[in-house]
ZAMARGU-4260 file (C-alpha; in steps of 0.2 Angstrom, whole numbers, plus 5000, padded with zeros to 4 digits):
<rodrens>
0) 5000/5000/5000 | 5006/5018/4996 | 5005/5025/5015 | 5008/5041/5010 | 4989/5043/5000
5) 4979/5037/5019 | 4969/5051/5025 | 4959/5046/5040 | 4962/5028/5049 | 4943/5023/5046
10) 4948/5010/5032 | 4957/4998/5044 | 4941/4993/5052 | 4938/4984/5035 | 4954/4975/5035
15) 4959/4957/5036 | 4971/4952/5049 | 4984/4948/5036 | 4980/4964/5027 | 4984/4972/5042
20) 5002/4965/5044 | 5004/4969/5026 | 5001/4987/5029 | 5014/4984/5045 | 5027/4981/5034
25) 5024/4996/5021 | 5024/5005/5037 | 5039/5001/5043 | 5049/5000/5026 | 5041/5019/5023
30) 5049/5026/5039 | 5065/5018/5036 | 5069/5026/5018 | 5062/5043/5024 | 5070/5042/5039
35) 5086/5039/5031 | 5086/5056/5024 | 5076/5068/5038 | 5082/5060/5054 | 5071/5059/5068
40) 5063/5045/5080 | 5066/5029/5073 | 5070/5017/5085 | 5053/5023/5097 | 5042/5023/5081
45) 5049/5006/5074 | 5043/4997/5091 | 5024/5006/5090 | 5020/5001/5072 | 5007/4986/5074
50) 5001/4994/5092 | 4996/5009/5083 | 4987/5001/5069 | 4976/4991/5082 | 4973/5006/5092
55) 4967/5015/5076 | 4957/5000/5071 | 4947/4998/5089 | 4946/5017/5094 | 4936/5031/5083
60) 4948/5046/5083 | 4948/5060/5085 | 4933/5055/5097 | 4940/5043/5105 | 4958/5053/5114
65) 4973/5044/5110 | 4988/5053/5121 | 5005/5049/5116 | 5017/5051/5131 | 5033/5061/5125
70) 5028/5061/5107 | 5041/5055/5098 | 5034/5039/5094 | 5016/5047/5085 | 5026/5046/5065
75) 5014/5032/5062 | 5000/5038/5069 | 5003/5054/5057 | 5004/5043/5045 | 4988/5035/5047
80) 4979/5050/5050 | 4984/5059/5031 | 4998/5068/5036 | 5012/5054/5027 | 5014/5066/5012
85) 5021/5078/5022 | 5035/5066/5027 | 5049/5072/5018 | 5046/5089/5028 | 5049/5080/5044
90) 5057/5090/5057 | 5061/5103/5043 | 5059/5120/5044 | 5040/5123/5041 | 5038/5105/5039
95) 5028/5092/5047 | 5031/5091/5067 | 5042/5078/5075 | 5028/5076/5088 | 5011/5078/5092
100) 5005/5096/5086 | 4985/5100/5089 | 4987/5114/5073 | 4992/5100/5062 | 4977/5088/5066
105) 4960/5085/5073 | 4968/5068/5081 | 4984/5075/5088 | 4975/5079/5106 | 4990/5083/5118
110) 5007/5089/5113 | 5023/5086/5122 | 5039/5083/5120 | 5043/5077/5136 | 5040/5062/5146
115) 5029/5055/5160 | 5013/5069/5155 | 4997/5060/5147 | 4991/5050/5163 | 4987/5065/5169
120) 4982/5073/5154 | 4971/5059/5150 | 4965/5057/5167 | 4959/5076/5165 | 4949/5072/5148
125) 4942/5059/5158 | 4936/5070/5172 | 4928/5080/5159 | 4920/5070/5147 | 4911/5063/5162
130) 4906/5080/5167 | 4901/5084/5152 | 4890/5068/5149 | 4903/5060/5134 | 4901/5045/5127
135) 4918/5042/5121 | 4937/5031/5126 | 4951/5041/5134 | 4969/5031/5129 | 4985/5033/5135
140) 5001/5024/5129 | 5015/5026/5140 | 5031/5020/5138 | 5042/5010/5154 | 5055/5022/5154
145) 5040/5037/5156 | 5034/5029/5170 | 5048/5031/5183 | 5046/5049/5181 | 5037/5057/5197
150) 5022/5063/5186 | 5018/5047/5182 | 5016/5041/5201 | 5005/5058/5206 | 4994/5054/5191
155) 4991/5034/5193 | 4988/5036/5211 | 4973/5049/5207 | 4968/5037/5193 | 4967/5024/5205
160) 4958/5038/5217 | 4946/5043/5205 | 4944/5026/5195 | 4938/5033/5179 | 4935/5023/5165
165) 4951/5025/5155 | 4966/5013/5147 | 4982/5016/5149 | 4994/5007/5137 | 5010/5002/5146
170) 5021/5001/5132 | 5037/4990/5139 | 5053/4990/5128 | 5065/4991/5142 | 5070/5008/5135
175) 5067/5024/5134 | 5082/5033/5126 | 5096/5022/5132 | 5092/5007/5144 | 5080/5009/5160
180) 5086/5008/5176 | 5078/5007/5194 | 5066/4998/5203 | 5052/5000/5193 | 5060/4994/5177
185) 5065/4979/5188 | 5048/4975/5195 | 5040/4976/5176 | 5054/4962/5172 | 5048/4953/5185
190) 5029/4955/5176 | 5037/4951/5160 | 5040/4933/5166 | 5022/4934/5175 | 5013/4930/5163
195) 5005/4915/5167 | 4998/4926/5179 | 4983/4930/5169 | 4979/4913/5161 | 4977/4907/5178
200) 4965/4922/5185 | 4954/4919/5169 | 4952/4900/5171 | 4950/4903/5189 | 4935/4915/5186
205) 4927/4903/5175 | 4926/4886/5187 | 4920/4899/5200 | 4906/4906/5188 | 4902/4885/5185
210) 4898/4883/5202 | 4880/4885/5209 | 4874/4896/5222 | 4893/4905/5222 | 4891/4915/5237
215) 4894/4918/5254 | 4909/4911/5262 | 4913/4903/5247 | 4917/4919/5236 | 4924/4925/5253
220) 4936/4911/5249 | 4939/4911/5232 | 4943/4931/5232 | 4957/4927/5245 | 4962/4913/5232
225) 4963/4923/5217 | 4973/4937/5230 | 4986/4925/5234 | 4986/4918/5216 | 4991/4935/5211
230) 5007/4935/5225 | 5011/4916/5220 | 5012/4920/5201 | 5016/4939/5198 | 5029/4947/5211
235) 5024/4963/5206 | 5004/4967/5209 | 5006/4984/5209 | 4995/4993/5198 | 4981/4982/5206
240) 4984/4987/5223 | 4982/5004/5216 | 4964/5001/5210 | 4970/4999/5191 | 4965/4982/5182
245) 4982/4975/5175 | 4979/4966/5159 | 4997/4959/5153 | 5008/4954/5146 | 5004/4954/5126
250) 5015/4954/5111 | 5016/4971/5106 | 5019/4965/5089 | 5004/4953/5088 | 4989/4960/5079
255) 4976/4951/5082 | 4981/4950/5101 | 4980/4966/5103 | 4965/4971/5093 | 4956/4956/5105
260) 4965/4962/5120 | 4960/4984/5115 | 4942/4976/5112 | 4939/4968/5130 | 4948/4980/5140
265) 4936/4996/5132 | 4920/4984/5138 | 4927/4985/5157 | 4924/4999/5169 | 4936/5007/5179
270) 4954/5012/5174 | 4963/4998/5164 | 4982/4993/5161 | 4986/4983/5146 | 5006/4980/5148
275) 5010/4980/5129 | 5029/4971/5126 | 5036/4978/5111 | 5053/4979/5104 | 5061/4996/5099
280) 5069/4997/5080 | 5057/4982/5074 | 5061/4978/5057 | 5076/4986/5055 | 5091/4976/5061
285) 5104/4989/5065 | 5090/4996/5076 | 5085/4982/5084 | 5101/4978/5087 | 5106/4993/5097
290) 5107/4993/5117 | 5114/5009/5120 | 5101/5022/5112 | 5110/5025/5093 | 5094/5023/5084
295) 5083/5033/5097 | 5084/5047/5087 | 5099/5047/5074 | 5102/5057/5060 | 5102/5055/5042
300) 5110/5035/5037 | 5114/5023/5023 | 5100/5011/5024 | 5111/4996/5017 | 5123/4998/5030
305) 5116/5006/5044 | 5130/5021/5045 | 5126/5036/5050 | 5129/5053/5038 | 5137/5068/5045
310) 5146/5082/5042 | 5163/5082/5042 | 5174/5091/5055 | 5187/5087/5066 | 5179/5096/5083
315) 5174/5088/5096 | 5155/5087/5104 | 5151/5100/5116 | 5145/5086/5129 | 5160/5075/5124
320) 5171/5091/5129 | 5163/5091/5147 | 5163/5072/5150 | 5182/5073/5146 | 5184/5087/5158
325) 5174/5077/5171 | 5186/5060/5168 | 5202/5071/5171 | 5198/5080/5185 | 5188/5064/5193
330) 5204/5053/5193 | 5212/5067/5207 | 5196/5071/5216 | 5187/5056/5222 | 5170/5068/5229
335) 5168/5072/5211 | 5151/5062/5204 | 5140/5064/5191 | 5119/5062/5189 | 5110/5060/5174
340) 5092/5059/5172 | 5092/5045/5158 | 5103/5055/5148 | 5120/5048/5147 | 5120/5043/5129
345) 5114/5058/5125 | 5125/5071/5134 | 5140/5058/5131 | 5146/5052/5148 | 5149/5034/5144
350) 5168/5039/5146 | 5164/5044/5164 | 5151/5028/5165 | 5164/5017/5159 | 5182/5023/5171
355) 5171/5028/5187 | 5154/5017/5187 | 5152/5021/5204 | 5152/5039/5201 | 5139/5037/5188
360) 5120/5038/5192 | 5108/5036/5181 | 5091/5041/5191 | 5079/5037/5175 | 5069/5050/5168
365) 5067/5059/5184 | 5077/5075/5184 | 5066/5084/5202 | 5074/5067/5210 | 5090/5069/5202
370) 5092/5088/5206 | 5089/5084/5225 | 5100/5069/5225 | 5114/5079/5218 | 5111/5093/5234
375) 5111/5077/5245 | 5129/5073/5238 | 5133/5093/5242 | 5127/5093/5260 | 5143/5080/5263
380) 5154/5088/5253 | 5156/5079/5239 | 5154/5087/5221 | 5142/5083/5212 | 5140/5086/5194
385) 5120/5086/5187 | 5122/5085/5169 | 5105/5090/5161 | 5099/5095/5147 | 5091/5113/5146
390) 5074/5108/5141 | 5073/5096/5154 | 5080/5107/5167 | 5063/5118/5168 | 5055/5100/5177
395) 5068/5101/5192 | 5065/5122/5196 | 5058/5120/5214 | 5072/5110/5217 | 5085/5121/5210
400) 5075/5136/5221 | 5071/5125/5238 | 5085/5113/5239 | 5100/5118/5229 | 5101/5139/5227
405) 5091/5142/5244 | 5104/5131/5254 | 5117/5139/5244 | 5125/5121/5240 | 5142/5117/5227
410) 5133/5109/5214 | 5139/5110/5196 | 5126/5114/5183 | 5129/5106/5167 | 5117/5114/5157
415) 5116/5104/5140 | 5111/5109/5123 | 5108/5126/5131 | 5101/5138/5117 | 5090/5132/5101
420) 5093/5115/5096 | 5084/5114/5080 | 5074/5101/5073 | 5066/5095/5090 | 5057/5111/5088
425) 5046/5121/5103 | 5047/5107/5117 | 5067/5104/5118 | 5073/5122/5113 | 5083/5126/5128
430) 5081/5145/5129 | 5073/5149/5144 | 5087/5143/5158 | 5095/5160/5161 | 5079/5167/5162
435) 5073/5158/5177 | 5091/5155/5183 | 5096/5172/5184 | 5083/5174/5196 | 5089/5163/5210
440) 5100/5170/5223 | 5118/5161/5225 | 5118/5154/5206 | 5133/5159/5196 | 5131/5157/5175
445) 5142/5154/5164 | 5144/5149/5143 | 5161/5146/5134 | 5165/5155/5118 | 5171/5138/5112
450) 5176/5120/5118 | 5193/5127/5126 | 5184/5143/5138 | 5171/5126/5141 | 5185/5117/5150
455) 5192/5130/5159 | 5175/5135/5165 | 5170/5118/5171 | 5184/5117/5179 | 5181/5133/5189
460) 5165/5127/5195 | 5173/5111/5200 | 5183/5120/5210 | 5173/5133/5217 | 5167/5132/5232
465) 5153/5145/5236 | 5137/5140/5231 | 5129/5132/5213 | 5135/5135/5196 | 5127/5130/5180
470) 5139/5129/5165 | 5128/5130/5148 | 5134/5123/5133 | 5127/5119/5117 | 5122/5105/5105
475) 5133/5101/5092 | 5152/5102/5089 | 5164/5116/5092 | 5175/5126/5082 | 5188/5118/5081
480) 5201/5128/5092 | 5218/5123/5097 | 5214/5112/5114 | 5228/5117/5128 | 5230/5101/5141
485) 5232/5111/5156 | 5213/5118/5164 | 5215/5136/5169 | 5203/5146/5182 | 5193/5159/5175
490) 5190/5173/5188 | 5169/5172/5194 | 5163/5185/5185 | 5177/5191/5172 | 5173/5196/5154
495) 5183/5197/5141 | 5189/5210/5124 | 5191/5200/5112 | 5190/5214/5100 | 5190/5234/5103
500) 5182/5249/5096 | 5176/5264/5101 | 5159/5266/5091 | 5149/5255/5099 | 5148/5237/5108
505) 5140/5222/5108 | 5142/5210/5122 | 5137/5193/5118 | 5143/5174/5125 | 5143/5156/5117
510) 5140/5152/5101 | 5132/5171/5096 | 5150/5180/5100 | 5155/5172/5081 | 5138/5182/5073
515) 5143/5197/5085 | 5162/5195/5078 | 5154/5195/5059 | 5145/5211/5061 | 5158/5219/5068
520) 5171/5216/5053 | 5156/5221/5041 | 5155/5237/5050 | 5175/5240/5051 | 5175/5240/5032
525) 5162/5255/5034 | 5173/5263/5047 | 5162/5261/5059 | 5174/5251/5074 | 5164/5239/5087
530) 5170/5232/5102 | 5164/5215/5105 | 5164/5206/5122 | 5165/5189/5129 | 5151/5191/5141
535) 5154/5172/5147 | 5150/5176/5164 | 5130/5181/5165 | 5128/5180/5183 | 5137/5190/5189
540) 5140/5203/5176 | 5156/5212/5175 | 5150/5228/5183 | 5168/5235/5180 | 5167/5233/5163
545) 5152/5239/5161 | 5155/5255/5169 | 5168/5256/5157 | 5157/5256/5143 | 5146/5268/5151
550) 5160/5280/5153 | 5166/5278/5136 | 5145/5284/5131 | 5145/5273/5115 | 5131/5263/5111
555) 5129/5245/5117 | 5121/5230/5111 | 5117/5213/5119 | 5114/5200/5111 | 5107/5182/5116
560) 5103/5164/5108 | 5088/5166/5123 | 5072/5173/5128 | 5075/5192/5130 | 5059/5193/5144
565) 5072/5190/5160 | 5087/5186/5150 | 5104/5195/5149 | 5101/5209/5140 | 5087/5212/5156
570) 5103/5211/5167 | 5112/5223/5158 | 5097/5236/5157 | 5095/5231/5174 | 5112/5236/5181
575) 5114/5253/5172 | 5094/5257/5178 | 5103/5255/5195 | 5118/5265/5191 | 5106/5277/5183
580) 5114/5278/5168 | 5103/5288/5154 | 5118/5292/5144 | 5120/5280/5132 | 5110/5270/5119
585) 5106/5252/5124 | 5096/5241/5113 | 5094/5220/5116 | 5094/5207/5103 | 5088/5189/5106
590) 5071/5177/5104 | 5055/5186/5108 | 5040/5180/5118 | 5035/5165/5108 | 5041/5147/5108
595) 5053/5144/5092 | 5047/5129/5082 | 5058/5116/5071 | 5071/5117/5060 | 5090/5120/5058
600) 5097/5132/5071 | 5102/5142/5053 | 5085/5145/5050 | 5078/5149/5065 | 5092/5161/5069
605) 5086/5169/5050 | 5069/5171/5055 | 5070/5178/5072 | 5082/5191/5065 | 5097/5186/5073
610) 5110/5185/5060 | 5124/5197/5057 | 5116/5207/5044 | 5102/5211/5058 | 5117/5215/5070
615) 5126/5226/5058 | 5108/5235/5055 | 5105/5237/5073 | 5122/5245/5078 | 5122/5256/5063
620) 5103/5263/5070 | 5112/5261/5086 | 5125/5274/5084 | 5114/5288/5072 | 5104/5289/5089
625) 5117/5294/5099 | 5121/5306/5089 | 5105/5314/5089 | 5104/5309/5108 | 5123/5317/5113
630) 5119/5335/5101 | 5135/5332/5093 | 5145/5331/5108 | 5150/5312/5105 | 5165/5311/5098
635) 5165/5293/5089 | 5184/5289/5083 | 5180/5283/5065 | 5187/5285/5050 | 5173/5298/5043
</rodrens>
């Protein structure tokens, strides 16, 4: 079947088993080819392709809410609901969403982008269809690894509270990104191997129901019978003792199963778990051979081989830069330790996992546990390192306010793919963490110009010994700068000239300081001559340097890959409204209020106006209106 011509999922309720598995397989070989040139969820969305059709085959969406926990595994739901000729525009600018999007389709009912969110979202369509007098399914498919996070637990135990009819799909492919870890994933291998557990209840129920005048003592009886079969056959009874039916295990990849097993679970009443085993890269071998996370979300590849298509360079990953720092310095200093919240693929620490494995923890997608836990480590003087992705850093902000700032405690930040990161679009852009840090009392920032300044600053938090400091980087590789063995302590709070003049200013950090740079040498051809400076320090600003510039009564530009609402640019404007300073032009450049969707950084940076043309424009508006400001009396050294 041509996939990409289905405009609504009504047809499959006319299809033959076997037509069904045929379609399976289109599926499947249709992501893989235009996978292999967009990138995107591959792994997460090979494991889902026969689950989804039997959902779409039972349910009636949009009617019927089907909730997709983190998102990334909804490409064949897309599919199936008309949006597979849009698939070459996946996760391109413009193009079709990597995740759920409501304004792309009637049956995309929740976004997200992170995990551990539709039990409670579907718990609350739930609620209101009920108050509302609906008549329709509420459907939640969670993954194993999204159940360890702490939003999960809150919702399950008011779904066991308020015991509204609603299914929750537990699908269990022992990953999420990379392996699960923790308790939970080790109680659901445990129900894995259960699953005798529910042949045994059913033919239970059924000799009970043959005998006559069952009552009494007798179904006294036989209740505590079918209780302790549960304990004798299942170690883990869990979800029942939460008030949830658990209906499980059943081969994820088994059709007629799982239409069978959707169809009697949407007849009972109460909240229902079907614990769903599915395998994560299904139909592709390279994929389903992977036990790290490589295929989670990889990049453009040859099909025939499996090898992934980059670009060429020679400079190391952000991330791989950090977990280097982190090996050297952890082979002198045994307090130093690392926590990641399921992310040590991703942020590249299996250097660090590998040589200190008792220094590694992986806490599972659980980043307010991991937070805390890493303040637990402070209060005994250890140092622990939280390494953490920006996006996912916003789920942890009580306690980086309660139990990190407030207590005023040496943890090291490592803020992660810090700034826009592309096609992962509005969910995962990680441009609002100096925003919200900035406002905590205690916390120092700080962002590298490059992979080098990134080293030496990580080593000045590790050696710091005041209070927090988050160390932002971004995703993606460096430039490619000369690498010196030796880690250096850069001064809390220093900037840094890297290039003078005495028309105007920008001051700028990370990866912007190269647009800032550009603009600059577009203007010096005009003779026009900016200084720009290495604002790498955002908290706390260099407040002697920026009297400086205040004294010097040239115009001064900040500019930001992040929200300007709280951002640096605020700071700056801030300080100088302190100092009440009213002589001198000051204008910000950065994202505005709106969350940024997908597509290359390039792009994004083009459309919000950030590019070094619109620097260049800026300063040169800049500087007329200080000369209309000063009366003449600014005397700018140019060459005009």
């Amino acid at each position: 079947m041509d996939v990409a011509r289905i405009k609504n999922p009504k047809f499959l309720k006319k299809l033959s088993i076997e037509q069904m598995n045929r379609l399976a397989a289109d599926i499947r070989s249709f992501l893989i080819h235009k996978l292999s040139k967009t990138g995107g969820h591959l792994g997460p969305n090979l494991g889902v392709v026969e689950l989804t059709l039997a959902l779409h085959r039972v349910f009636n969406s949009p009617k019927d809410k089907l909730i997709w926990d983190v998102g990334h595994q909804t490409y064949v739901h897309k599919i199936l609901t008309g949006r597979g000729d849009q698939f070459d525009s996946l996760r391109q600018f413009h193009g079709l969403c990597g995740f759920p999007k409501r304004s792309e389709s009637e049956h995309d009912v929740w976004e997200t982008g992170h995990s551990s969110t539709s039990l409670s979202a579907a718990l609350g369509m739930a609620v209101a269809r009920d108050l509302k007098k609906e008549n329709n399914q509420v459907v939640a498919v969670i993954g194993d690894g999204a159940l360890t996070g702490g939003m999960a637990m809150e919702a399950l135990n008011d779904i066991g509270h308020l015991k509204k009819d609603m299914i929750i799909i537990l699908n269990d492919n022992e990953m999420s990104i990379a392996p699960n870890v923790g308790a939970m994933h080790n109680m659901l291998d445990r129900i894995r191997s259960g699953d005798k557990y529910n042949k045994a209840k059913e033919d239970l129920e059924y000799l009970m129901k043959k005998i006559p005048a069952f009552g009494g003592k007798l179904a006294s009886v036989a209740e505590r019978i079918k209780d302790r079969l549960k304990y004798l056959l299942v170690s883990g009874v869990f979800f029942e003792e939460l008030g949830i039916t658990y209906v499980g295990p059943v081969d994820g990849h088994n059709i007629e199963a799982l239409i069978d097993t959707l169809n009697r679970a949407r007849k009972r009443k109460g909240p229902v778990l079907i614990h769903v085993l599915t395998q994560k890269g299904k139909g592709y071998k390279p994929a389903e051979m992977d036990s790290i996370g490589t295929w989670h979300g990889p990049g453009p590849y040859k099909i025939e081989s499996g090898d992934f298509i980059k670009p060429a360079t020679s400079a190391p990953a952000y991330s791989k830069v950090v977990n280097d720092v982190l090996q050297q310095m952890a082979r002198t200093d045994e307090r130093i330790c690392v926590i990641s919240p399921a992310m040590v693929v991703g942020s590249k620490l299996e250097g660090f996992a590998k040589e200190f494995p008792n220094r590694l923890f992986d806490v599972g997608i659980a980043e307010q546990h991991a937070a805390t836990f890493a303040a637990g480590l402070a209060t005994q003087q250890m140092k622990p390192v939280l390494s953490i992705y920006s996006t996912f850093m916003q789920r942890a902000y009580d306690q980086l306010v309660h139990d990190i700032c407030r207590q005023n405690l040496n943890v090291t930040i490592a803020v992660d793919r810090a700034g826009l990161v592309g096609a992962d679009g509005e969910t995962h852009q990680g441009v609002f963490d100096i925003s919200f840090l900035r406002a905590l009392p205690n916390m120092i920032i700080a962002m590298g110009k490059d992979e080098e300044e990134l080293r030496d600053l990580m080593y000045t938090a590790l050696n710091y010994n005041n209070g927090p400091i988050a160390v932002r980087y971004p995703r993606g590789n460096g430039l490619g700068v000369p690498i010196d063995n030796d880690l250096h302590e850069i001064p809390i709070g220093s900037w840094e000239i890297l290039r003078e003049g005495a028309d105007a200013a920008i001051l700028s950090f990370g990866p912007m300081l190269q647009t800032a740079l550009e603009a600059a040498k577009v203007l010096d051809n005009e003779g026009l001559h900016v200084s720009v400076i290495n604002a790498r320090y955002l908290k706390p600003l260099d407040t002697a340097l920026l009297n400086q510039l205040a004294a010097r009564q040239c115009p001064i530009l900040t500019l930001e890959e992040g929200v300007l609402a709280g951002g640096f640019g605020s700071s700056v404007l801030e300080y100088y409204a302190e100092q009440k300073t009213r002589e001198i032009i000051i204008d910000l450049m950065g994202i505005p209020d709106q969350f940024v969707a997908h597509g290359s950084v390039k792009e994004l940076l083009e459309e919000l106006g950030l590019t070094s043309e619109k620097v260049a424009d800026r300063l040169r508006q800049m500087v007329h209106e200080q000369d209309q400001k000063t009366g003449g009396n600014w005397q700018r050294v140019t060459s005009r």
